[in-house]
Biopython code that builds the backbone (N, CA, C, O; Angstrom):
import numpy as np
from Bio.PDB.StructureBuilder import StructureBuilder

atoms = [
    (1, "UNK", "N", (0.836, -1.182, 0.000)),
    (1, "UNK", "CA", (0.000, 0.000, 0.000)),
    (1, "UNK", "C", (0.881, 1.245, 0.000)),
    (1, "UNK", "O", (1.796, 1.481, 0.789)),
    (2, "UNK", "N", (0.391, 2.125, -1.173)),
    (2, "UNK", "CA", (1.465, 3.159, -0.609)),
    (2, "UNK", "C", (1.549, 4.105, 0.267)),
    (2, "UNK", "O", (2.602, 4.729, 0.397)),
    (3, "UNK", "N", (0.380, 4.390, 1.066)),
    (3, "UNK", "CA", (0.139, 4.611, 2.742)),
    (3, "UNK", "C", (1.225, 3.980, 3.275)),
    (3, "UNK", "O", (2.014, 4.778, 3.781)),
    (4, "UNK", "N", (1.568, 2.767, 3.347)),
    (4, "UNK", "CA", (2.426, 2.372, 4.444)),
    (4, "UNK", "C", (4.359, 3.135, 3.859)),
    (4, "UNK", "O", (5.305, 3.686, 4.422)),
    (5, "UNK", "N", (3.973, 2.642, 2.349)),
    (5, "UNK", "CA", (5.279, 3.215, 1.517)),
    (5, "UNK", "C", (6.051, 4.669, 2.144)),
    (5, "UNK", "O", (7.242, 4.950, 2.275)),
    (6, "UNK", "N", (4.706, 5.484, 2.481)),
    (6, "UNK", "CA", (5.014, 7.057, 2.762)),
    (6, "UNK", "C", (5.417, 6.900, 4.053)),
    (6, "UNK", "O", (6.335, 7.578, 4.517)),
    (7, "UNK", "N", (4.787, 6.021, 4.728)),
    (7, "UNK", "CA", (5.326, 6.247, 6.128)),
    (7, "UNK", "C", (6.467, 5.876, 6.260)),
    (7, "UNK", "O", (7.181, 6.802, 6.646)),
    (8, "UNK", "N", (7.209, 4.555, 6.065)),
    (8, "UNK", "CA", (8.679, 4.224, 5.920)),
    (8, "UNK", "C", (9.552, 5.017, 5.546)),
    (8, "UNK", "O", (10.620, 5.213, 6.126)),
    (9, "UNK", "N", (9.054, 5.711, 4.224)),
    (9, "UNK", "CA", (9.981, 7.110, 3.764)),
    (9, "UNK", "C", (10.312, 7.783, 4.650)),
    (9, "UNK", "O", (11.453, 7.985, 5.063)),
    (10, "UNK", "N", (8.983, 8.333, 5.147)),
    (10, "UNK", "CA", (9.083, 9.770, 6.129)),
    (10, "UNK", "C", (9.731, 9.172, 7.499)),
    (10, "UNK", "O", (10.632, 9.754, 8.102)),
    (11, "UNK", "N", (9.237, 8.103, 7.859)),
    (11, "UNK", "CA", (10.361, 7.611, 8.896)),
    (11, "UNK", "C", (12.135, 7.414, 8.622)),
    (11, "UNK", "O", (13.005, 7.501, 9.488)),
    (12, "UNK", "N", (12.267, 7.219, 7.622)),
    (12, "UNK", "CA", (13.238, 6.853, 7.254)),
    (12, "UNK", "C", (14.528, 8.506, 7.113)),
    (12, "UNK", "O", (15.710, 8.678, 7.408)),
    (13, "UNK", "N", (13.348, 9.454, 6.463)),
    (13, "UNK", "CA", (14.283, 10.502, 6.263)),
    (13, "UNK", "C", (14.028, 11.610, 7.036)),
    (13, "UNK", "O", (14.458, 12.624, 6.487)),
    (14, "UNK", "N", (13.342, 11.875, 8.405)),
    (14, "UNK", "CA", (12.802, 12.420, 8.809)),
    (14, "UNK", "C", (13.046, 13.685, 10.046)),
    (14, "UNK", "O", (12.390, 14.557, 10.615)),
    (15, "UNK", "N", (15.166, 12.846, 10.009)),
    (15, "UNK", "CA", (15.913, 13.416, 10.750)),
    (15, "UNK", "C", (17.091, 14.034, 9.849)),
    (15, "UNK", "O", (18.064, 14.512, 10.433)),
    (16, "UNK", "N", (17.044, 14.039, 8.616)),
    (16, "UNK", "CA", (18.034, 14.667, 7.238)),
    (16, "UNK", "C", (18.422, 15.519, 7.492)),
    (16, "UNK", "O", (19.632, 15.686, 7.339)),
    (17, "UNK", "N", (17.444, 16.740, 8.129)),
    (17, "UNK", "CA", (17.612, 17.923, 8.844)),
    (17, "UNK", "C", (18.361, 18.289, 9.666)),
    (17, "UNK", "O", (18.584, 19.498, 9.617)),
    (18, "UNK", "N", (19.033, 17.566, 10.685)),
    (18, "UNK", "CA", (19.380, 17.296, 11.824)),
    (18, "UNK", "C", (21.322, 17.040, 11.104)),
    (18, "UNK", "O", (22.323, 17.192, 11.804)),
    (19, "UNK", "N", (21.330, 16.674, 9.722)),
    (19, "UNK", "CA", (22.880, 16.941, 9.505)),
    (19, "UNK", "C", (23.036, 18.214, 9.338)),
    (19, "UNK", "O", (22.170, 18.649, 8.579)),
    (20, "UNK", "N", (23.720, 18.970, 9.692)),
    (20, "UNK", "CA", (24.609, 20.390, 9.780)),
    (20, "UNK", "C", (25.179, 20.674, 8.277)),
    (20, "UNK", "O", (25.088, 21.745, 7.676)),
    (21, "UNK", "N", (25.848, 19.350, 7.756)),
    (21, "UNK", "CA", (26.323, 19.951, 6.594)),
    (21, "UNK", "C", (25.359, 19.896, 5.251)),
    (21, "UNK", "O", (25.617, 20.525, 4.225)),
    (22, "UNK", "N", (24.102, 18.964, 5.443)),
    (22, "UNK", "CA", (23.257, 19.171, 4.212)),
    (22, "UNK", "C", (22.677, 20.437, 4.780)),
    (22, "UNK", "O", (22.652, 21.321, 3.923)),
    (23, "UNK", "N", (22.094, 20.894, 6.214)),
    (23, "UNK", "CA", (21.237, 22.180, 6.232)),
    (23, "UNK", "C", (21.894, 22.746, 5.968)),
    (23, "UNK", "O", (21.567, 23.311, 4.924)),
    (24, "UNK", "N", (23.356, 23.187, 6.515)),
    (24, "UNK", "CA", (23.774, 24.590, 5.707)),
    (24, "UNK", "C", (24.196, 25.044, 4.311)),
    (24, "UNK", "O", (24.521, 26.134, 3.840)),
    (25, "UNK", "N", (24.070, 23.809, 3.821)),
    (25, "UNK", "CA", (24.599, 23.762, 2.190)),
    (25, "UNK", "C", (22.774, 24.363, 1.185)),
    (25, "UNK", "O", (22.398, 25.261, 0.432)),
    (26, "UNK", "N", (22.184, 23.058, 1.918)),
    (26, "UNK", "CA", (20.703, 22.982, 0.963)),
    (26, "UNK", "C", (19.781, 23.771, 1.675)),
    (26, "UNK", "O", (18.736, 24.006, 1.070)),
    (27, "UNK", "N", (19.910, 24.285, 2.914)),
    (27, "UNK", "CA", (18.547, 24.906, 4.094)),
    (27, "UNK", "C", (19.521, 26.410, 4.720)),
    (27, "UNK", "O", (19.473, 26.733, 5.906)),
    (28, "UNK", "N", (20.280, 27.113, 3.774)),
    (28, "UNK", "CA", (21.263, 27.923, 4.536)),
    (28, "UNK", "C", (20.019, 29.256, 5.721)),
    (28, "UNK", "O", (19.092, 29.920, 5.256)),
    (29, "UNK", "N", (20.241, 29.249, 6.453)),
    (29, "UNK", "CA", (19.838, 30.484, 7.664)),
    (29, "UNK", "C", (18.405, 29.190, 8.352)),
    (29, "UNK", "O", (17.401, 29.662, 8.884)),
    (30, "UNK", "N", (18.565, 27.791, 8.219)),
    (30, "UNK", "CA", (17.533, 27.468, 9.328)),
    (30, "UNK", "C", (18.457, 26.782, 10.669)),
    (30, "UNK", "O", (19.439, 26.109, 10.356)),
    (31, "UNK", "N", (18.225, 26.909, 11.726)),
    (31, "UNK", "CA", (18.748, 27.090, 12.878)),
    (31, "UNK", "C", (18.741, 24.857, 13.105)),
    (31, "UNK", "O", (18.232, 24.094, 12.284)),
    (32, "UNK", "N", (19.215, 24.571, 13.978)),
    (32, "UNK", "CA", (19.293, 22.919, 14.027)),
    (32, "UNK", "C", (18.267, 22.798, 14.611)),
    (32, "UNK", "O", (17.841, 21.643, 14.607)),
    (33, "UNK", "N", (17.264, 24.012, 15.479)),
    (33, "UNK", "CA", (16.359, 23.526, 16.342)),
    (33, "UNK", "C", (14.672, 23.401, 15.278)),
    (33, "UNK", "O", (13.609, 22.985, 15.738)),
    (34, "UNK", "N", (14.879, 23.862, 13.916)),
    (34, "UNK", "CA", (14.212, 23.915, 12.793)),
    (34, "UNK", "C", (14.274, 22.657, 12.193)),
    (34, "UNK", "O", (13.599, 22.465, 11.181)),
    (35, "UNK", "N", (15.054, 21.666, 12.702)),
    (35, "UNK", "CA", (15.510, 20.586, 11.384)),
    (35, "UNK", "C", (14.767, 20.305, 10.666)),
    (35, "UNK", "O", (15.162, 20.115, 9.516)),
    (36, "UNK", "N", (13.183, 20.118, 11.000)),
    (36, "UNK", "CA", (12.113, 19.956, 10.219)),
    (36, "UNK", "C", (12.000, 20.900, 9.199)),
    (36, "UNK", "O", (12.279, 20.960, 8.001)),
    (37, "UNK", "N", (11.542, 21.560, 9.979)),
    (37, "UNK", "CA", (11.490, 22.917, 8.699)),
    (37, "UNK", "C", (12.120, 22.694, 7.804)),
    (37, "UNK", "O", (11.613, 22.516, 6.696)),
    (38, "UNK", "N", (13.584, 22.630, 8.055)),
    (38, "UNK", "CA", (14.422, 22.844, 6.780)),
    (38, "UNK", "C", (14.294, 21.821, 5.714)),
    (38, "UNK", "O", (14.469, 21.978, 4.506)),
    (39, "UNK", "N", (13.915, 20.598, 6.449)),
    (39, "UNK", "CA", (14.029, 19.516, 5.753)),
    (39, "UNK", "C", (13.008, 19.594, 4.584)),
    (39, "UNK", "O", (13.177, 19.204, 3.429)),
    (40, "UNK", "N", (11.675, 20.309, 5.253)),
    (40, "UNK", "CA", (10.684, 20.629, 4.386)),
    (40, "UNK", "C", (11.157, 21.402, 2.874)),
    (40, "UNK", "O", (10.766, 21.293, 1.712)),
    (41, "UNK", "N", (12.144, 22.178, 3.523)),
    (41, "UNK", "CA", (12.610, 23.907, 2.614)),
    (41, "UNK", "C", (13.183, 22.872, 1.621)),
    (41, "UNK", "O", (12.704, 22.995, 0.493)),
    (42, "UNK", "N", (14.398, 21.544, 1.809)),
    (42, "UNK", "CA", (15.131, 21.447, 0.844)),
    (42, "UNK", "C", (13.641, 20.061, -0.257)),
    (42, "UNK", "O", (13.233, 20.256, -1.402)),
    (43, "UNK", "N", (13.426, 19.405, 0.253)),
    (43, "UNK", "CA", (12.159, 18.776, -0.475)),
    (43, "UNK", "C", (11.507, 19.334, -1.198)),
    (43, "UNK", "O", (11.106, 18.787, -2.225)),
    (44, "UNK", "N", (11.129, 20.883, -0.811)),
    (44, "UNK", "CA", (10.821, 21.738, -1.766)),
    (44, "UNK", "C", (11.746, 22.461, -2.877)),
    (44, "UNK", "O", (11.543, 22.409, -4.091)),
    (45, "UNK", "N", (12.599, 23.015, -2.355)),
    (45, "UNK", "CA", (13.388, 23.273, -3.333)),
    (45, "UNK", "C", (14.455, 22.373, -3.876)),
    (45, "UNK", "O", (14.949, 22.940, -4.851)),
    (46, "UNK", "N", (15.019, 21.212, -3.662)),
    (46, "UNK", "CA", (15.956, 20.228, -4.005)),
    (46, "UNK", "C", (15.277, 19.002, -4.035)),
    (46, "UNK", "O", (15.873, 17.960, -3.762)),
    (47, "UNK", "N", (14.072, 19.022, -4.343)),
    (47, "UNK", "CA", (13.654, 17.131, -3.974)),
    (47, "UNK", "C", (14.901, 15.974, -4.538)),
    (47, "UNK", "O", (15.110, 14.898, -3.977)),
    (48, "UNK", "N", (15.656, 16.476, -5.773)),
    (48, "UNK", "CA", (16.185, 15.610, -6.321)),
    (48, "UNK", "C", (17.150, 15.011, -5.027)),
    (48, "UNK", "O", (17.112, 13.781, -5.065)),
    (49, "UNK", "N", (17.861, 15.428, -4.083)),
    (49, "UNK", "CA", (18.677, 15.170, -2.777)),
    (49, "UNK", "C", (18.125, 14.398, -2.037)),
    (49, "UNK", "O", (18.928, 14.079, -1.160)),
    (50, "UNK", "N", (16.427, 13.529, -1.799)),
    (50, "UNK", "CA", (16.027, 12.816, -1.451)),
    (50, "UNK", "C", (14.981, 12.130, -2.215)),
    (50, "UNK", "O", (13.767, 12.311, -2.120)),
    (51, "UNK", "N", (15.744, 11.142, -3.155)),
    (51, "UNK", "CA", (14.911, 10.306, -3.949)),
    (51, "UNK", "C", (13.771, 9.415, -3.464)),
    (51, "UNK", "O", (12.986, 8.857, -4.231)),
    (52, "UNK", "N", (13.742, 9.332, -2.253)),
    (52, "UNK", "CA", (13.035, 7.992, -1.971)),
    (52, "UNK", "C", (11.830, 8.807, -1.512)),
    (52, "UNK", "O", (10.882, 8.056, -1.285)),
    (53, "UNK", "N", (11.593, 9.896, -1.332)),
    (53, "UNK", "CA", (10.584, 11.157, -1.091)),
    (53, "UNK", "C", (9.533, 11.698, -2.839)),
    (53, "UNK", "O", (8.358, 11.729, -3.204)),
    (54, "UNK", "N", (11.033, 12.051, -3.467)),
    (54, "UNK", "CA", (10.809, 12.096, -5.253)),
    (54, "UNK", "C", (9.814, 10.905, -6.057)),
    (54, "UNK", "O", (8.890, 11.049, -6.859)),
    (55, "UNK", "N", (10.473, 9.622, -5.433)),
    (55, "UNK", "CA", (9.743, 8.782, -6.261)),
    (55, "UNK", "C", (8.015, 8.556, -5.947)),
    (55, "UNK", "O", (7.211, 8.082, -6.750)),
    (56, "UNK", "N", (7.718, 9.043, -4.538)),
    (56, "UNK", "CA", (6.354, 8.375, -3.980)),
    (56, "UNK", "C", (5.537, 9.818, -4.989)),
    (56, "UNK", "O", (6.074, 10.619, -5.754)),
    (57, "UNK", "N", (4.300, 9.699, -4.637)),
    (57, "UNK", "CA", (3.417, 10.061, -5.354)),
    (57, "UNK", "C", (3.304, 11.626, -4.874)),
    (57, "UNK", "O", (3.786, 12.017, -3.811)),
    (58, "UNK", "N", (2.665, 12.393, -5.715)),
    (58, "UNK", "CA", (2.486, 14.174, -5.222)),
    (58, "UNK", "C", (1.745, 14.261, -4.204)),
    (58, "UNK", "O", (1.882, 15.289, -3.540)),
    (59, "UNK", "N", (0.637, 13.148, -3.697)),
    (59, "UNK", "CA", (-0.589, 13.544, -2.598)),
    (59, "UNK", "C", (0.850, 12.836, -1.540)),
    (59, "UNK", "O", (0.713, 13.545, -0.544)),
    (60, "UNK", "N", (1.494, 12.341, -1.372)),
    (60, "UNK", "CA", (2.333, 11.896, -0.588)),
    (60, "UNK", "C", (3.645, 12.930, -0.428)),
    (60, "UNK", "O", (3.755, 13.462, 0.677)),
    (61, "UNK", "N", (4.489, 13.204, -1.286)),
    (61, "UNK", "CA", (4.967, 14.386, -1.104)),
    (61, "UNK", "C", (4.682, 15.661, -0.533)),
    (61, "UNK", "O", (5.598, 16.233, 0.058)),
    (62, "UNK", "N", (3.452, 16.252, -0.623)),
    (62, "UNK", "CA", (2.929, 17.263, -0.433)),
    (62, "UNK", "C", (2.260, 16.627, 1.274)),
    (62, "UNK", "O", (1.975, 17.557, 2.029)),
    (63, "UNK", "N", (2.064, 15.454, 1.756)),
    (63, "UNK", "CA", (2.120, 14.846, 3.029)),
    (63, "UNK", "C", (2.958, 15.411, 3.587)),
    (63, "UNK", "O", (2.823, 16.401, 4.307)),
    (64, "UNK", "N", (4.054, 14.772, 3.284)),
    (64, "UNK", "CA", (5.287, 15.187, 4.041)),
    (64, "UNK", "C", (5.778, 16.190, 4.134)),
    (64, "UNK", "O", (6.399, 16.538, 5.139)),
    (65, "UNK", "N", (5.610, 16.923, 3.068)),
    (65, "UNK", "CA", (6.368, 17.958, 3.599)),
    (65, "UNK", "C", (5.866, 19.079, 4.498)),
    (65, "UNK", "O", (6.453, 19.732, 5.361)),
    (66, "UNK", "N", (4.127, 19.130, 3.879)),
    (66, "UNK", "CA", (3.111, 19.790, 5.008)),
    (66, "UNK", "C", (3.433, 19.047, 6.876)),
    (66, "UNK", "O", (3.257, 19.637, 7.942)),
    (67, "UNK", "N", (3.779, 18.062, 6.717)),
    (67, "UNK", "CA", (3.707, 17.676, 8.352)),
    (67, "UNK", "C", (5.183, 17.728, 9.059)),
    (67, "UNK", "O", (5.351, 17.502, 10.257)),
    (68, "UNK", "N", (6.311, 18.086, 8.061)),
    (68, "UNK", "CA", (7.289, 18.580, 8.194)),
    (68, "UNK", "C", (7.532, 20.053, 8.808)),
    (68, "UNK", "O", (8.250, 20.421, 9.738)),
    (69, "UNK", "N", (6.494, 20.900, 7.772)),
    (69, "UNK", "CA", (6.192, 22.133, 7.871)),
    (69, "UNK", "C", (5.952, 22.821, 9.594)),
    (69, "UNK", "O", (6.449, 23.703, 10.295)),
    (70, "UNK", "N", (4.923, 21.830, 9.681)),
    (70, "UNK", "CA", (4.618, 22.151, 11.144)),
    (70, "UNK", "C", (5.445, 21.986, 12.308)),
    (70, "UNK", "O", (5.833, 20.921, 12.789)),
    (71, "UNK", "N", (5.747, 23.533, 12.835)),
    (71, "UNK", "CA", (6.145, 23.454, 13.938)),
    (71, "UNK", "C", (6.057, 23.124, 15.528)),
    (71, "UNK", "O", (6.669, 23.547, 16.509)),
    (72, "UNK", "N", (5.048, 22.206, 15.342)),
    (72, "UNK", "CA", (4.963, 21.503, 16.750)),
    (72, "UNK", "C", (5.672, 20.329, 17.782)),
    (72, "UNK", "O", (5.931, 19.227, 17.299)),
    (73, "UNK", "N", (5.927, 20.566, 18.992)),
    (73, "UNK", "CA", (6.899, 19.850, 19.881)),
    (73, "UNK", "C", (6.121, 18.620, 20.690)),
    (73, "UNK", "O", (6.296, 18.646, 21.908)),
    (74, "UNK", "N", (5.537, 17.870, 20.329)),
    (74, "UNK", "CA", (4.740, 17.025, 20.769)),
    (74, "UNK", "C", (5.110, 17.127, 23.088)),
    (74, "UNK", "O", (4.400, 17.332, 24.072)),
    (75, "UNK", "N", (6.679, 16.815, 22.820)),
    (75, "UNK", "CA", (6.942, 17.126, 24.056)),
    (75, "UNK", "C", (6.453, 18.002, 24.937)),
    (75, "UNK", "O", (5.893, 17.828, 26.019)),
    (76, "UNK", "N", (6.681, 18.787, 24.450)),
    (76, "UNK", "CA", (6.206, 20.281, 25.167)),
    (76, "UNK", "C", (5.159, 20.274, 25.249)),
    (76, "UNK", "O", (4.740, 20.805, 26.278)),
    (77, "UNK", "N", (4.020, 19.662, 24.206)),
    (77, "UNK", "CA", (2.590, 19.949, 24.470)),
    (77, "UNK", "C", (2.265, 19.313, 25.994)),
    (77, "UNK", "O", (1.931, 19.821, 27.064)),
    (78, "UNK", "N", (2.550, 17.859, 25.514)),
    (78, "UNK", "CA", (2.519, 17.343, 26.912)),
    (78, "UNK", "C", (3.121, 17.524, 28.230)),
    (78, "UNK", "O", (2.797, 16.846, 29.205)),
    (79, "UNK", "N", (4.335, 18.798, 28.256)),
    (79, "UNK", "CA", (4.437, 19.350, 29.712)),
    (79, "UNK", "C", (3.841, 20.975, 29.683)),
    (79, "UNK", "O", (4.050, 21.770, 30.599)),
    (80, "UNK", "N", (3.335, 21.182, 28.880)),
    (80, "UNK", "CA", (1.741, 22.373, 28.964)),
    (80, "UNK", "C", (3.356, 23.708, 28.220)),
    (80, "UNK", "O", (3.314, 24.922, 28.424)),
    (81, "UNK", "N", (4.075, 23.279, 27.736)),
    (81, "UNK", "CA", (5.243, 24.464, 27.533)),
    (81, "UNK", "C", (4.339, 25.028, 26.430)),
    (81, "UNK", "O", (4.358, 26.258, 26.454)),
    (82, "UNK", "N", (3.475, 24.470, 25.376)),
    (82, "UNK", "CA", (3.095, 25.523, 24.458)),
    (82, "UNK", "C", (1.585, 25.449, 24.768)),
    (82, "UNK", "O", (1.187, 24.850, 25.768)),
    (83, "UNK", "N", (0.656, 26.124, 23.815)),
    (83, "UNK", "CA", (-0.828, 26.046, 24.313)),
    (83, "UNK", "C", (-1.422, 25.584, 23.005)),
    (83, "UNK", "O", (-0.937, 25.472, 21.879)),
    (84, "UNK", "N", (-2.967, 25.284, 23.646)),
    (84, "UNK", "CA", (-3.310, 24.606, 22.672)),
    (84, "UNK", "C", (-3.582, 25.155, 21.436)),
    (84, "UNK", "O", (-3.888, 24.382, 20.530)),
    (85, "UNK", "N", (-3.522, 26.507, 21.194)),
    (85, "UNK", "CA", (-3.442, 26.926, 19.976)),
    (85, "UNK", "C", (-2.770, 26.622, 19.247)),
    (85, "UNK", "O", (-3.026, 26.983, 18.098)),
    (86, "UNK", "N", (-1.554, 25.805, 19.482)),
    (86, "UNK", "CA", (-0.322, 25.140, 18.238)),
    (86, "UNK", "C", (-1.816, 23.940, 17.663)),
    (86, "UNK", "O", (-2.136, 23.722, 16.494)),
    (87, "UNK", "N", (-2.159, 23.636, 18.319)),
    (87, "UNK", "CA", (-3.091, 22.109, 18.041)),
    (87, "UNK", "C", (-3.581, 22.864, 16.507)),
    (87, "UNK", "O", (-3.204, 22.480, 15.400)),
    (88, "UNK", "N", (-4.276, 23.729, 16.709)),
    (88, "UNK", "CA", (-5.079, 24.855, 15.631)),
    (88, "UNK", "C", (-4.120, 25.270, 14.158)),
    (88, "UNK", "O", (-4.525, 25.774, 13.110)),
    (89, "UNK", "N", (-3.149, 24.974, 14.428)),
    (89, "UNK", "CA", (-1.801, 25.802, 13.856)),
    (89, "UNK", "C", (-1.695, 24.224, 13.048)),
    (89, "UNK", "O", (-2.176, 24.387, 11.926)),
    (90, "UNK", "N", (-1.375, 23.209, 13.171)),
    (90, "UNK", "CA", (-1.726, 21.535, 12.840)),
    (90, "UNK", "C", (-2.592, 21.076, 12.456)),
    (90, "UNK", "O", (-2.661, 20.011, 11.843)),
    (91, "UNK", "N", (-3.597, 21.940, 12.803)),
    (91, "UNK", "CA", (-5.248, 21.176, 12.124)),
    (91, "UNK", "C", (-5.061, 22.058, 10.541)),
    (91, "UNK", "O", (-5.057, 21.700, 9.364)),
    (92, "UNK", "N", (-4.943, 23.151, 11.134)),
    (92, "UNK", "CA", (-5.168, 24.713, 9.201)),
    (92, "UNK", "C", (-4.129, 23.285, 8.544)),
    (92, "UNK", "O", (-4.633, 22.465, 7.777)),
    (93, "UNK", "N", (-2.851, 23.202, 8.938)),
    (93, "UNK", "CA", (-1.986, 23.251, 7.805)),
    (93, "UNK", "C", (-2.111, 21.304, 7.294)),
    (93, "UNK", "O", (-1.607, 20.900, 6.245)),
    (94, "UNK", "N", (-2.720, 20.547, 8.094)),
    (94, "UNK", "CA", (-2.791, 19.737, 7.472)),
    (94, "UNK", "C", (-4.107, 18.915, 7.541)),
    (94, "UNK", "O", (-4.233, 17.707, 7.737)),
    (95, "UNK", "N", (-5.036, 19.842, 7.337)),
    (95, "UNK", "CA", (-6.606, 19.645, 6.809)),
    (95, "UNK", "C", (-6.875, 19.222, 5.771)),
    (95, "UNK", "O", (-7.549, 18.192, 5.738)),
    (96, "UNK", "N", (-6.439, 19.872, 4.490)),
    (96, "UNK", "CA", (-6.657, 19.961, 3.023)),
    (96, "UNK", "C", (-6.173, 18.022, 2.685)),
    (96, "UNK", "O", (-6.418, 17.495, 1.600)),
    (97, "UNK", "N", (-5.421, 17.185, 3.976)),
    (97, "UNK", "CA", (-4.749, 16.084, 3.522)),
    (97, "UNK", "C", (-5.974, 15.409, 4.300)),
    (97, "UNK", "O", (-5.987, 14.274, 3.825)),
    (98, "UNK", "N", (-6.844, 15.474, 5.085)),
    (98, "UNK", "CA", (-7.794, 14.699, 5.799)),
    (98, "UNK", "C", (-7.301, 14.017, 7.037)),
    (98, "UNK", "O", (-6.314, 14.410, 7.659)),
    (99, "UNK", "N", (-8.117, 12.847, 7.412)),
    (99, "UNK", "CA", (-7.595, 11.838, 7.805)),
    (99, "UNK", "C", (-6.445, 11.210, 7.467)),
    (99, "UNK", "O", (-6.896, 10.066, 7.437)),
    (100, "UNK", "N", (-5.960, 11.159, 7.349)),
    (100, "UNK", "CA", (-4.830, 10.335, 6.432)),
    (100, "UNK", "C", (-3.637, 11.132, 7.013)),
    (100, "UNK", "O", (-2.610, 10.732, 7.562)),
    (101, "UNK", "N", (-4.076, 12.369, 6.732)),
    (101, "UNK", "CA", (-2.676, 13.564, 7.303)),
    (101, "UNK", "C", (-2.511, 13.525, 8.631)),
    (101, "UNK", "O", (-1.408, 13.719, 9.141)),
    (102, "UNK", "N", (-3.734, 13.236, 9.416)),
    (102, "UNK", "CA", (-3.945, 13.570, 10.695)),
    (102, "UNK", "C", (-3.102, 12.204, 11.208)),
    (102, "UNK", "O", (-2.203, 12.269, 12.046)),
    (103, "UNK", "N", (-3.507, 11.066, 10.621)),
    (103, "UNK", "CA", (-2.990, 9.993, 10.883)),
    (103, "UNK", "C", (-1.419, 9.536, 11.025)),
    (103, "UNK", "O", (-0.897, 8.814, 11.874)),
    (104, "UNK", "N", (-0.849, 10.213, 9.892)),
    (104, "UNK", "CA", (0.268, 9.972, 9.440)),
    (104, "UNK", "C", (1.305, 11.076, 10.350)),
    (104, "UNK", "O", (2.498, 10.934, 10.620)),
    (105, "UNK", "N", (0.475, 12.086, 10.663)),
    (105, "UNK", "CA", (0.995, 12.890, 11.789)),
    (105, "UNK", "C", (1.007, 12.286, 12.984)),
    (105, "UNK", "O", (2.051, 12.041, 13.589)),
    (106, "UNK", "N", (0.266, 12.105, 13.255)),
    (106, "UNK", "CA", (0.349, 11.206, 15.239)),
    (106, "UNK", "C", (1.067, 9.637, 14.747)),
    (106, "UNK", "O", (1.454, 8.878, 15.636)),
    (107, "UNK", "N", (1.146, 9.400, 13.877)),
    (107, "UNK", "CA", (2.211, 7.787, 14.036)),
    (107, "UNK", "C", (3.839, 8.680, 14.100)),
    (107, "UNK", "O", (4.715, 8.241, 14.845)),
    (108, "UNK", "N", (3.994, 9.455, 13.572)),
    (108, "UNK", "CA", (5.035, 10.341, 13.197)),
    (108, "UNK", "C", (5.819, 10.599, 14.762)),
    (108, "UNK", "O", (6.943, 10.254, 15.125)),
    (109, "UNK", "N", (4.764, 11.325, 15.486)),
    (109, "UNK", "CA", (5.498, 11.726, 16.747)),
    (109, "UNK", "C", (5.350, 10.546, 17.903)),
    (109, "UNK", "O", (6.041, 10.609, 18.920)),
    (110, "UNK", "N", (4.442, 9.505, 17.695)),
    (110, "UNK", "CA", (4.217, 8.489, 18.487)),
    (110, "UNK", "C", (5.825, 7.357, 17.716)),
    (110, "UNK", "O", (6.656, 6.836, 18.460)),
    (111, "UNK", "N", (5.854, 7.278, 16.660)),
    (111, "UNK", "CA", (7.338, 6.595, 16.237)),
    (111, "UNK", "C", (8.164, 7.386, 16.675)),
    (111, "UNK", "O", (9.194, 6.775, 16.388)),
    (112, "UNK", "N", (8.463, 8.230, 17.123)),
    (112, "UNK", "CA", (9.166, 9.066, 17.191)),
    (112, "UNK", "C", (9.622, 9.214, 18.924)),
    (112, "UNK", "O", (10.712, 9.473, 19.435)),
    (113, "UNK", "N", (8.609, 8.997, 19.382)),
    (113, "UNK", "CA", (8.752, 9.196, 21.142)),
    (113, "UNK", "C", (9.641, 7.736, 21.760)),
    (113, "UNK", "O", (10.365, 7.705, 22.756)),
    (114, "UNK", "N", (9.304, 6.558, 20.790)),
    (114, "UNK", "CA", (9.553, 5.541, 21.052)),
    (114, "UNK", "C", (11.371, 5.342, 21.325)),
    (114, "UNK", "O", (11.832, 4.243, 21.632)),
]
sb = StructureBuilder()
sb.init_structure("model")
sb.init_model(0)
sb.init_chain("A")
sb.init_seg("    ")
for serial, (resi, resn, name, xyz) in enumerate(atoms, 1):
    if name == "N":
        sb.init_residue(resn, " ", resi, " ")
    sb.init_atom(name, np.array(xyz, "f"), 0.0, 1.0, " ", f" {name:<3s}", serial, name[0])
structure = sb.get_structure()
């Protein structure tokens, strides 16, 4: 299924961000505490630098990189550091993807906590 396809990807590349020398080369002025972000910035502007993102489909691309986009700290929510208006800030930006987005978002930070 390629539901599951996207998720392996995005698990797979989801910390790219987090090297110093691709952000400052491909993501120059995003900070390490952005890694997402940036990771989003170079997918958008460089997809060719992560093929295995390139090859999945546009409603899947445009997944990822929207849930990339978002700046939320799952952590923090749960020790009350941000408010629930980030929740609001997560729903706008990955609505237009449905269920599916919503889904692929909470396996994201739940794989992720693990």
């Amino acid at each position: 299924e390629e539901a599951v396809d996207a998720m392996m990807v995005f698990m797979a590349i989801h910390a790219l961000g987090k090297i110093t020398q691709l952000r400052e080369e491909s993501a120059p002025g995003f900070s390490a505490d952005l890694h997402d972000v940036a990771l989003a910035h170079i997918l958008e502007s460089q997809p060719e630098l992560v093929p295995s993102v390139q090859r999945l489909s546009p409603k899947y691309q445009s997944l990822i990189i929207d849930s990339l986009s978002v700046d939320f700290q799952f952590s923090q929510f749960l020790q009350a550091e941000i408010v629930p208006f980030n929740l609001v800030v997560v729903k706008e930006k990955l609505q237009r993807h449905g269920e599916e987005g919503f889904s692929l978002f909470c396996f994201r930070i739940f794989a992720q906590m693990a």
